[in-house]
KEPAMAR-513620 format. One record per residue: residue number from 0; x, y, z of N, C-alpha, C, O, CB in turn. Coordinates in steps of 0.02 Angstrom, whole numbers. Atoms other than C-alpha are relative to their C-alpha. Glycine has a CB too. Layout:
BEGIN
ATOM resi n.east n.north   n.up ca.east ca.north  ca.up c.east c.north   c.up o.east o.north   o.up cb.east cb.north  cb.up
ATOM  NUM      X       Y      Z       X        Y      Z      X       Y      Z      X       Y      Z       X        Y      Z
...
END
This chain:
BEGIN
ATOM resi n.east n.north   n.up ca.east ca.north  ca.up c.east c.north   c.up o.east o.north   o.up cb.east cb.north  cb.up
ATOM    0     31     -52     43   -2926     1332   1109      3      67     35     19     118      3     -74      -19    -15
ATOM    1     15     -58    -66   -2951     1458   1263    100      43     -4    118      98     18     -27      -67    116
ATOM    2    -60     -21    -35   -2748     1469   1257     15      33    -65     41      89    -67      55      -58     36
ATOM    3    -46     -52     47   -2709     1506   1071    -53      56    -18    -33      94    -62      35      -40    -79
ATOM    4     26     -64     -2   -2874     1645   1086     52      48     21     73      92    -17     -57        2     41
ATOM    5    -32     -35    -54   -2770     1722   1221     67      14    -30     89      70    -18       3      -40     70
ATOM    6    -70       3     33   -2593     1690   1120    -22      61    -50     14     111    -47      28      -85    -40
ATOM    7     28     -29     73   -2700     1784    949      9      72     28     31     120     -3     -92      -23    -30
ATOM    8     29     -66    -35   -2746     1921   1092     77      39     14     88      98      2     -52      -20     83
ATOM    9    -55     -43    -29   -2564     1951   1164     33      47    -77     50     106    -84      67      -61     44
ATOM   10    -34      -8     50   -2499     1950    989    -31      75    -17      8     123    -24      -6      -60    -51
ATOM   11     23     -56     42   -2627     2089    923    -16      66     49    -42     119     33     -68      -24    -42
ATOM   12    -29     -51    -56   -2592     2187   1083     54      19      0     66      79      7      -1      -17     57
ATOM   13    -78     -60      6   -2412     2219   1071      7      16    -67     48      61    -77      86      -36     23
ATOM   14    -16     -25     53   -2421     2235    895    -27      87     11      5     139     -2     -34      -48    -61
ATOM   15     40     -50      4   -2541     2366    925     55      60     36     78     111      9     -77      -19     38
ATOM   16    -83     -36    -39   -2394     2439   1067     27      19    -40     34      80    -42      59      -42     38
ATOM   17    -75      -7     41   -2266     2426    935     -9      57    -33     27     107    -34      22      -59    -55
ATOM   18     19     -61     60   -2360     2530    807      6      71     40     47     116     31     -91       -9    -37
ATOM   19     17     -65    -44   -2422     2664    936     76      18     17     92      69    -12     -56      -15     77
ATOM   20    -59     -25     -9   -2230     2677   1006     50      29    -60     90      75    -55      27      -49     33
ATOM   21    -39     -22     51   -2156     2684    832    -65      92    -35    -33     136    -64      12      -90    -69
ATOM   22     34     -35     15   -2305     2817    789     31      57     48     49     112     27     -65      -24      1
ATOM   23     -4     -64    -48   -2265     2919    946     82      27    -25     98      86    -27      -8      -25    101
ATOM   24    -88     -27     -1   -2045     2910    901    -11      56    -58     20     108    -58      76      -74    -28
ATOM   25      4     -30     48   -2110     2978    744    -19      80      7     -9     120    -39     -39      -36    -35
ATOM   26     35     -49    -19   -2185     3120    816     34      39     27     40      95      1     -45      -12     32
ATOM   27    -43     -12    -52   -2081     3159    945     70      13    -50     89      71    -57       1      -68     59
ATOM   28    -56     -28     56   -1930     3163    817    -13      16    -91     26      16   -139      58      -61      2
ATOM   29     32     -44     62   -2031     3233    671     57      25    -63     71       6   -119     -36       76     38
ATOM   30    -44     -61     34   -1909     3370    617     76     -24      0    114       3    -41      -8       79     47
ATOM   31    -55      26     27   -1755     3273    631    -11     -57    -50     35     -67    -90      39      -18     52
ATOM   32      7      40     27   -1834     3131    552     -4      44    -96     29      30   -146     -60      -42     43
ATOM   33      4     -38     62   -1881     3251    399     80      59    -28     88      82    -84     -76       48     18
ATOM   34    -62     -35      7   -1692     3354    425     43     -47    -43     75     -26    -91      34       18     70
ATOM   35    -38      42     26   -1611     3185    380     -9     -42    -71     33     -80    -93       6      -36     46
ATOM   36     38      26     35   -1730     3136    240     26      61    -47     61      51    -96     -76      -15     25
ATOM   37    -39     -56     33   -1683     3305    176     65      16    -42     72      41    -97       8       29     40
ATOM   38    -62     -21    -11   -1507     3315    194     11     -73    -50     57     -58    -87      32       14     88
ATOM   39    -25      37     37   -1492     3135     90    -26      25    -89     16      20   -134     -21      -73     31
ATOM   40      6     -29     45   -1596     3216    -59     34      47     -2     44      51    -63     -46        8    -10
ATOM   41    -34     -46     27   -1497     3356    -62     63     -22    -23     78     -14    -82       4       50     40
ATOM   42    -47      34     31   -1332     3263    -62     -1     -40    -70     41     -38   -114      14      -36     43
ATOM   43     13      19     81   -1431     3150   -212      1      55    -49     44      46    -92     -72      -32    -12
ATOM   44      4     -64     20   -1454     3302   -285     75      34    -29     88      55    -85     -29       35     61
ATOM   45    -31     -50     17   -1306     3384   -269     86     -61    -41    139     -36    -59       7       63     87
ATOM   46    -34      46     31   -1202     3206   -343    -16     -13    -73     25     -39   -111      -5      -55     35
ATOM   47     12       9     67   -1302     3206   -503      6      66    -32     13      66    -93     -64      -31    -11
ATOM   48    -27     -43     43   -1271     3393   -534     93       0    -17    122      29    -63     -25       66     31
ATOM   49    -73      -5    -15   -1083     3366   -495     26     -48    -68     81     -39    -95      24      -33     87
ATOM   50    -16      37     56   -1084     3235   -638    -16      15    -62     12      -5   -114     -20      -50      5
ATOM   51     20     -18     52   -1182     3319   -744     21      74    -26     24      92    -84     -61      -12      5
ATOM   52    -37     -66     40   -1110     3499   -748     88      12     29    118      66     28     -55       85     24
ATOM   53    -55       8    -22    -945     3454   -678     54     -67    -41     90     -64    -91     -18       -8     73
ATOM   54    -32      72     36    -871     3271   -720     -2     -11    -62     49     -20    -96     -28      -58     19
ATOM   55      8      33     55    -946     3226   -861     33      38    -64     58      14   -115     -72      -12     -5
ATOM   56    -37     -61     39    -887     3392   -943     59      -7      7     92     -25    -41     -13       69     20
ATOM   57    -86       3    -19    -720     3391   -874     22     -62    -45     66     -50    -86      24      -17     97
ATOM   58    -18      74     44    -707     3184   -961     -2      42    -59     52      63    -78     -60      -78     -1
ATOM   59    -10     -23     72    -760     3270  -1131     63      46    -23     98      39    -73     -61       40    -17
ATOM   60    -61     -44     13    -631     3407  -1118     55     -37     10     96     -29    -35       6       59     41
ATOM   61    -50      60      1    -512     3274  -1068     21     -34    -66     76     -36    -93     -29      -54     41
ATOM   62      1      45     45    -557     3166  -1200     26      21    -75     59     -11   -115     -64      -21      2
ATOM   63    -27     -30     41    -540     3297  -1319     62       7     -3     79      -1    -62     -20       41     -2
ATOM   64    -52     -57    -17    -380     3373  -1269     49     -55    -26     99     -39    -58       9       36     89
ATOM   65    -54      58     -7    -289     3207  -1277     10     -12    -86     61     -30   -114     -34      -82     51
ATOM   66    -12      38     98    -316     3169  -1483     74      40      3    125       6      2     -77       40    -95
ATOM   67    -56     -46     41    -183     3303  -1519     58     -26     25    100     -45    -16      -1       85     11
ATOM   68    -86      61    -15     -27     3212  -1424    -13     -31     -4     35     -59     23      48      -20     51
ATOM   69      5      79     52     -91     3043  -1499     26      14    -59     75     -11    -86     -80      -33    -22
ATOM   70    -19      -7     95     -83     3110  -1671     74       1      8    111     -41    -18     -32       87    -54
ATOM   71    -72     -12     15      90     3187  -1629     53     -73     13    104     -81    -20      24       66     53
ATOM   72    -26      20    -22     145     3047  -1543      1     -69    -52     53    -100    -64     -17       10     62
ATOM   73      1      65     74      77     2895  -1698     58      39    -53    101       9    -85    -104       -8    -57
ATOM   74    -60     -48     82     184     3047  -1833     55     -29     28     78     -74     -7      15      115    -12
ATOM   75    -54       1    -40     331     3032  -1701     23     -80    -30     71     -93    -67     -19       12     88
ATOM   76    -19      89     26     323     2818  -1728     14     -24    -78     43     -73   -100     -71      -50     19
ATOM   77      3      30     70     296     2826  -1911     54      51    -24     77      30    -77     -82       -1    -43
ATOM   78    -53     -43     29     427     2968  -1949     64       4     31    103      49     13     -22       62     -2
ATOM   79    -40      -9    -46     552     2930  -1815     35      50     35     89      48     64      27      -23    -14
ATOM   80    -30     -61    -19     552     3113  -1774      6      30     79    -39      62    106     -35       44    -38
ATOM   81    -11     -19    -77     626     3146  -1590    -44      71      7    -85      66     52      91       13     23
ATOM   82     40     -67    -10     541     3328  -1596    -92     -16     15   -138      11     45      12       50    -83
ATOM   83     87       1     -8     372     3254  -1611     -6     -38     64    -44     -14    106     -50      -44    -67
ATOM   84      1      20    -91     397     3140  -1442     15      63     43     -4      56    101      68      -64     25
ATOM   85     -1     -40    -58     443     3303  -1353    -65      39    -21    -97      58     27      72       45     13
ATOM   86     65     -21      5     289     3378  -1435    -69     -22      1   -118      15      1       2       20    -37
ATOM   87     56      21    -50     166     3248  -1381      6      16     77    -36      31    119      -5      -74     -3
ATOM   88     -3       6    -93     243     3248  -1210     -5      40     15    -39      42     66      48      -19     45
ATOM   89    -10     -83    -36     268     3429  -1180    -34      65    -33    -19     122    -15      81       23     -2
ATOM   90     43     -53     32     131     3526  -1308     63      32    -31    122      15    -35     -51       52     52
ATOM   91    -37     -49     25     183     3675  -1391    -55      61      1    -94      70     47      32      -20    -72
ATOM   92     49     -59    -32      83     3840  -1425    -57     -32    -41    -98      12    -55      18       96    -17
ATOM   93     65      29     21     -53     3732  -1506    -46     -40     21   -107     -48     16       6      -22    -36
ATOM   94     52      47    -17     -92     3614  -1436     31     -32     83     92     -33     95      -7      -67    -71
ATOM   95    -41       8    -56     -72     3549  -1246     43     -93     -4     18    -135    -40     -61       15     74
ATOM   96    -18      61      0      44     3381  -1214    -18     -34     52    -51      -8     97      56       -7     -9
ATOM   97     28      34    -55      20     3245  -1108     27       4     74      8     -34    119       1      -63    -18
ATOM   98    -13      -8    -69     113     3315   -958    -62      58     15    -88      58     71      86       24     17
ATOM   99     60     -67    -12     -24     3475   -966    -64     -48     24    -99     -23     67     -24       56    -88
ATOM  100     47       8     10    -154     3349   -979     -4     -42     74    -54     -38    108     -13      -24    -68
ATOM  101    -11      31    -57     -94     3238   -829    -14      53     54    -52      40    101      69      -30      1
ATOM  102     14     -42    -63     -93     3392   -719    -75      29    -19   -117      40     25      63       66     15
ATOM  103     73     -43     -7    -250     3471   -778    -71     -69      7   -118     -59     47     -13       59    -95
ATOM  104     35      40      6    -353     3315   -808     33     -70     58     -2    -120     60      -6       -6    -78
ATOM  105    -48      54    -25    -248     3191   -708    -52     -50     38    -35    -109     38      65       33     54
ATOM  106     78      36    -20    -448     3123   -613    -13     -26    -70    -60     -62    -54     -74       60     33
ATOM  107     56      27     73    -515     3065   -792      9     -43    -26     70     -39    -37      -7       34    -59
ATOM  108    -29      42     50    -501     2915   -899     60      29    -64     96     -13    -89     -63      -25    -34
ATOM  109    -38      -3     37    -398     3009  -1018     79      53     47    132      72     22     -45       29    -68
ATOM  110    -59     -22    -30    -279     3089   -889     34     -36      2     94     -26     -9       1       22     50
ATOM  111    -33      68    -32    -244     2912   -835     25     -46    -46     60     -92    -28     -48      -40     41
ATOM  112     -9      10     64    -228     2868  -1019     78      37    -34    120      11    -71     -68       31    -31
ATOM  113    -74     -39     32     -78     3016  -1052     55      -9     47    112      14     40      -5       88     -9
ATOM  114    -77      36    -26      24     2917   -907     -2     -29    -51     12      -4   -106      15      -51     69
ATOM  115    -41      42     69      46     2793  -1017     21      22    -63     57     -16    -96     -36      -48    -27
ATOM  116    -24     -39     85      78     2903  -1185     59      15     22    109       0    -10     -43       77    -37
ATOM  117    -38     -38    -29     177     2992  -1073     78     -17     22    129      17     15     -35       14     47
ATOM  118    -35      57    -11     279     2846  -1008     46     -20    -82    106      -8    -87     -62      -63     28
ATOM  119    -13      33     38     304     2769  -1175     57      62    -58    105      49    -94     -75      -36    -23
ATOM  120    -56     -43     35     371     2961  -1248     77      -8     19    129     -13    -13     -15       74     14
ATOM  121   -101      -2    -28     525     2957  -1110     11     -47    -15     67     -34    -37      37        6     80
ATOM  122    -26      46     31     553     2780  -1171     29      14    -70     82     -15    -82     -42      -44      0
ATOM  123    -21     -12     61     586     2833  -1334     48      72     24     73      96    -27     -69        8    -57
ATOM  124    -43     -53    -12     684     2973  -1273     55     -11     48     91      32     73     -37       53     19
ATOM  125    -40      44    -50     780     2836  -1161     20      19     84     68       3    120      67       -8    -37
ATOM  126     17     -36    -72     726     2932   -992    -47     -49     43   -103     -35     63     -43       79    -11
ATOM  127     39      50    -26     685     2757   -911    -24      24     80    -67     -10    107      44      -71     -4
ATOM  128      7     -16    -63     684     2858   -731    -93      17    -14   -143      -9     11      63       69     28
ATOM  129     71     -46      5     525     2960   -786    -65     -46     -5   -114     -60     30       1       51    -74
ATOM  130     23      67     33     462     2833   -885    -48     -66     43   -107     -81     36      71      -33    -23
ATOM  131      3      30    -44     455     2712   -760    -59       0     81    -83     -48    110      59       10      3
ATOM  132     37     -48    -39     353     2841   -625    -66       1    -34   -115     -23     -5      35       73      4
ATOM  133     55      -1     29     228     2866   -744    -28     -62    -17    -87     -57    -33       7       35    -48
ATOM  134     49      46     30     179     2693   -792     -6     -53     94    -38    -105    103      45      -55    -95
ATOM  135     22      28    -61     186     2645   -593    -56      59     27    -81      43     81      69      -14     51
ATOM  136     56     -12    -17      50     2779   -577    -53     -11    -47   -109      -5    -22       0       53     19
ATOM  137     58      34     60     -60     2723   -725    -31     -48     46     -7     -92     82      37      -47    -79
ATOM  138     59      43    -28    -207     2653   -663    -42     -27    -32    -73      -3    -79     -34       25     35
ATOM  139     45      23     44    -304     2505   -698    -69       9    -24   -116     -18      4       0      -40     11
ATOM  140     92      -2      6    -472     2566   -799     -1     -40    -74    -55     -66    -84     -47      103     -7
ATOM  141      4      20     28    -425     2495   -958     59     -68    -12    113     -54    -37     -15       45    -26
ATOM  142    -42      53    -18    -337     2316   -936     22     -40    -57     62     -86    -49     -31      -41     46
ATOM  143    -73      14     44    -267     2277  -1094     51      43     -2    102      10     10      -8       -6    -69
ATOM  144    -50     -59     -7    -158     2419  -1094     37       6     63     96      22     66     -34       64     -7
ATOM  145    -18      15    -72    -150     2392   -897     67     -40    -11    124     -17     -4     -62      -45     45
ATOM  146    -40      47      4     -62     2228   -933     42       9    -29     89     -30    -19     -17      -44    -13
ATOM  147    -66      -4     53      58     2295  -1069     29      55     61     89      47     71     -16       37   -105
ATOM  148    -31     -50    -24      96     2438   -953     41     -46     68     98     -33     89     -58       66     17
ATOM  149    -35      51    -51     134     2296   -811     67     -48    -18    114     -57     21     -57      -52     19
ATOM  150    -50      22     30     246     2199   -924     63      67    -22    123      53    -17     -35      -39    -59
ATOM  151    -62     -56      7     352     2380   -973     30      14     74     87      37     77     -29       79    -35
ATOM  152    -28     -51    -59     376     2432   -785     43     -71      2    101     -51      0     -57       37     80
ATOM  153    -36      60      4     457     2211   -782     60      26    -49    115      39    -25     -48      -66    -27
ATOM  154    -48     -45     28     554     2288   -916     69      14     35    122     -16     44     -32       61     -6
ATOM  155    -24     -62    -26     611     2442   -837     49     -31     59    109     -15     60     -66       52     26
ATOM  156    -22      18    -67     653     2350   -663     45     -45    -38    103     -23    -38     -55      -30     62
ATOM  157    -47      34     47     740     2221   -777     72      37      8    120      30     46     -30        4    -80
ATOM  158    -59     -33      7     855     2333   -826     44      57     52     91      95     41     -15       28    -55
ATOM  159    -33     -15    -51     900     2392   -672     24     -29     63     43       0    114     -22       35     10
ATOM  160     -3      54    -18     919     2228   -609    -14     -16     73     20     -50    112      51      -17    -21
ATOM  161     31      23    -42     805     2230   -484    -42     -52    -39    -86     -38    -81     -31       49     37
ATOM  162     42      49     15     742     2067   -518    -54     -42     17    -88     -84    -13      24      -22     -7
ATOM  163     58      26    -41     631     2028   -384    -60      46    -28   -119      29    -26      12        9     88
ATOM  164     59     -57    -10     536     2192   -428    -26     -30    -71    -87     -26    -80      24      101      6
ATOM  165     -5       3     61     546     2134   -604    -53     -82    -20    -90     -93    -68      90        2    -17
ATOM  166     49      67     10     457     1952   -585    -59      19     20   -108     -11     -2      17      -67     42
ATOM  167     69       2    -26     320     2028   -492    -46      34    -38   -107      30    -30      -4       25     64
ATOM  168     34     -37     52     277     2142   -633     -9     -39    -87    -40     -21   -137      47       70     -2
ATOM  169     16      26     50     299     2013   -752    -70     -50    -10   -105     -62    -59      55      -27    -11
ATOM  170     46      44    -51     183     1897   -643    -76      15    -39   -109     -21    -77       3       33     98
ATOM  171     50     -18      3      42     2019   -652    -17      15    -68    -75      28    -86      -5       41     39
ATOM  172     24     -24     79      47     2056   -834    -19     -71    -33    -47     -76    -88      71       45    -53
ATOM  173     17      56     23      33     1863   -841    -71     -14     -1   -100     -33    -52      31      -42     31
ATOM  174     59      -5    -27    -126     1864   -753    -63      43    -36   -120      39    -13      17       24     62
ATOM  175     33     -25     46    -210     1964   -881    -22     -49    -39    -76     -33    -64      31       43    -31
ATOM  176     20      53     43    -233     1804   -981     -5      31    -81    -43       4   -120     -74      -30     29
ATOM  177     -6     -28     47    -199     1911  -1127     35     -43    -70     88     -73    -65      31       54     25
ATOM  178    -59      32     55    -138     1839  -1304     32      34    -12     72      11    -53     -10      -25    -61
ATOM  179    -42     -58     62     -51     1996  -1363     43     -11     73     98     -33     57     -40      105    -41
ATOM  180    -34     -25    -19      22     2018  -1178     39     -59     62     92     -52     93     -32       63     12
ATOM  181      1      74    -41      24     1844  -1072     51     -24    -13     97     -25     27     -52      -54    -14
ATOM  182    -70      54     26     148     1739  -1177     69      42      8    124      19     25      -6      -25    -96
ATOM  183    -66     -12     19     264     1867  -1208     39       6     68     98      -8     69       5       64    -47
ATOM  184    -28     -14    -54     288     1913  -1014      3     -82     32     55     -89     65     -42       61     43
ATOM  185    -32      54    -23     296     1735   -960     58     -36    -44     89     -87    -29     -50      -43     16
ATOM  186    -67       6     23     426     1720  -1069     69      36     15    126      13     15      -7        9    -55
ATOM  187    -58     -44    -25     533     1848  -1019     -8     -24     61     47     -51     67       0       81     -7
ATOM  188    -16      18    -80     505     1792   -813     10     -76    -44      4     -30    -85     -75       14     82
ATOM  189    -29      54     48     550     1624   -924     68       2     13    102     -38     45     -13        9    -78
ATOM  190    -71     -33     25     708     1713   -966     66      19     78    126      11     86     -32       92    -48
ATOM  191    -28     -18    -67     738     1781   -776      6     -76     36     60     -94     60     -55       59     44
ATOM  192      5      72    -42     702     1605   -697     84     -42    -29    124     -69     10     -94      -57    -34
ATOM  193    -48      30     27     842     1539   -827     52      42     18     95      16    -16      -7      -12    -68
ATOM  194    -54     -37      0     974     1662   -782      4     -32     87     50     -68    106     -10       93    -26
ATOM  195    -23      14    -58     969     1629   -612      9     -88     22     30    -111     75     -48       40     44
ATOM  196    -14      65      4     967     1438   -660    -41     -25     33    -36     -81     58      56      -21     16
ATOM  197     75      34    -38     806     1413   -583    -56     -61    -47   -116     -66    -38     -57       78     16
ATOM  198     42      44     31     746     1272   -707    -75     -27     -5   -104     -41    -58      24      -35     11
ATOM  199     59      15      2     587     1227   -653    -43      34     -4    -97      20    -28     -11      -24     32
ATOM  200     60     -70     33     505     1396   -663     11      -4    -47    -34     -17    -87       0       78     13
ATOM  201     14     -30     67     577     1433   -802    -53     -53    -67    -81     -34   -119      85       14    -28
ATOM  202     37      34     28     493     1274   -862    -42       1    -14    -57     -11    -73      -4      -28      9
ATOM  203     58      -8    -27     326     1308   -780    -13      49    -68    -49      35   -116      -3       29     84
ATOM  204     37     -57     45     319     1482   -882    -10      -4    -84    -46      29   -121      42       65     12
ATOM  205     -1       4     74     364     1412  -1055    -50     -68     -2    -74     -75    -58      86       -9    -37
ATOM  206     57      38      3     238     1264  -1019    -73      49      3   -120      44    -37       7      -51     61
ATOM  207     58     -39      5     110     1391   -973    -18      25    -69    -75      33    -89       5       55     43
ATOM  208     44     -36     52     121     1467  -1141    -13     -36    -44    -54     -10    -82      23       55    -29
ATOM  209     16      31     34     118     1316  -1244    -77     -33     30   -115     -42    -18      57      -36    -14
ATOM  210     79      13    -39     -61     1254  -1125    -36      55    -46    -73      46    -94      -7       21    104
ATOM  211     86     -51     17    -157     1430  -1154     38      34    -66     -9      54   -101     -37       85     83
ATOM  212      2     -51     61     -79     1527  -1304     52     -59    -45    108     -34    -51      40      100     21
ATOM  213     -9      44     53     -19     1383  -1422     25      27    -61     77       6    -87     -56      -30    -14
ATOM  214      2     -48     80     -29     1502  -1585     54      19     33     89     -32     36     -67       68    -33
ATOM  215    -55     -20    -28     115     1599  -1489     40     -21      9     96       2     -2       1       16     34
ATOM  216    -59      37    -11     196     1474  -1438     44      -3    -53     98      28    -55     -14      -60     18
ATOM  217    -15      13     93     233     1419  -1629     30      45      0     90      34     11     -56        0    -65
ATOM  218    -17     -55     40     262     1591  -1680     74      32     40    123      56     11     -71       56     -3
ATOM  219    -45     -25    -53     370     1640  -1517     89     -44     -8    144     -19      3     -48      -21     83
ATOM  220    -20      61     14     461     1461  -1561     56      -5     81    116      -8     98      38       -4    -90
ATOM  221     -3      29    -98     460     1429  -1359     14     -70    -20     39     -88     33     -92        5     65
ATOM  222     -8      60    -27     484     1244  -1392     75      -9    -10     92     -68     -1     -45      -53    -32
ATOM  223    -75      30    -20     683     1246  -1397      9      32     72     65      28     99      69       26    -60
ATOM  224    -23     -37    -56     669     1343  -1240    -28     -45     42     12     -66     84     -20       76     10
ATOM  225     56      56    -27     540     1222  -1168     55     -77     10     69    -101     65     -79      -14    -76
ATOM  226    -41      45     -7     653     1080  -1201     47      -5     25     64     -56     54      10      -15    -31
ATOM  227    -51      -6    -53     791     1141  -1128     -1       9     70     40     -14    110      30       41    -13
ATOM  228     27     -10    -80     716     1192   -966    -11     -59     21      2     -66     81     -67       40     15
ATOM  229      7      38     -9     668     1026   -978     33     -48     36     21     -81     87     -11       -2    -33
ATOM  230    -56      53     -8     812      929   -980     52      25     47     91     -12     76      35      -18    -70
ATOM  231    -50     -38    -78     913     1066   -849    -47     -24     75    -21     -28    131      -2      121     -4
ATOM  232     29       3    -54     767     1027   -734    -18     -70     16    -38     -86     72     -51       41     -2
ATOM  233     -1      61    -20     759      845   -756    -44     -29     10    -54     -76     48      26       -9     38
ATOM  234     74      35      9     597      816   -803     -8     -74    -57    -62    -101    -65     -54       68    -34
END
């Protein structure tokens, strides 16, 4: 009894230390303790004006700026008029295009939005170099579009028969688990696996799409391709 008094005693003695030493650091570094306490509110501070009269503004003007080379660029698809792809991509005195918008906005969801418009104009204007640049800086914030833009650069490398570069971009657009964008790119690295007479991938990728996208499959009509991979690979 005598020992855990004495144990109760040490305990509520150094606590007592602890406090008094942390009381005195406090004291003793006062004014830096309150400099650094400072200096993080002001930084809070100066991150929620930066969003609020900076960023958030800049996104709207972004956001805005971008309708007008959409519009031109949907007229362009539905009228097949080459003038209107150089007048999404490159403005005019009305309105800015999506190379203006890339350099002025190029931080924003919709900067990162007019690579890809941007991309998809020099495609249609068969400027796969440009093309190509722009949808390898497109960044992922919106990942359906990500994944279609991953399957065009497979494409692109395709046809320049880099084919290594070309599976790895088909790969990742697989990995989206996408129905609109999944089947169709494991079909095409399908397509690459079969050229180089690699049978059992190419198997793998046309089994993958009959497993998860089924409806596609059907519609894609993957099962004569399926069967043949089959029977080259000796399953």
């Amino acid at each position: 009894m005598a020992n855990t008094e004495k144990l109760g005693t040490k305990q509520e003695i150094e606590g007592q230390e602890n406090e008094k030493k942390l009381v005195a650091f406090f004291k003793n570094n006062e004014k830096v303790i309150y400099g650094v306490l400072l200096g993080i509110l002001v930084v809070i501070v100066l991150i929620i004006a930066l969003f609020r009269f900076i960023i958030t503004p800049r996104n709207q003007k972004a956001a805005e700026a971008i309708m007008a080379p959409i519009e031109q660029y949907t007229l362009a698809l539905s009228t097949g008029d080459s003038l209107s792809f150089s007048t999404a991509l490159e403005g005019n005195e009305e309105t800015d295009g999506f190379l203006t918008i890339i350099d002025d906005y190029g931080s924003t969801k919709a900067g990162n939005t007019a690579k890809y418009y941007a991309a998809l104009c020099y495609l249609q204007q068969h400027n796969t170099d440009e093309a190509l640049d722009m949808l390898l800086k497109y960044k992922k914030k919106d990942d359906n579009v990500w994944y279609s833009a991953q399957m065009l650069i497979g494409d692109l490398y395709d046809e320049q028969d880099d084919v290594e570069s070309a599976k790895k971009y088909y790969k990742h657009a697989i990995k989206g688990n996408t129905e609109l964008v999944a089947p169709v790119a494991a079909f095409k690295l399908g397509m690459l696996y079969e050229r180089e007479e690699n049978w059992n991938e190419a198997y793998d990728c046309y089994q993958l799409i009959e497993d998860k996208y089924y409806e596609r499959y059907t519609q894609m009509g993957v099962a004569k391709y399926l069967e043949r991979a089959k029977i080259k690979a000796g399953k």
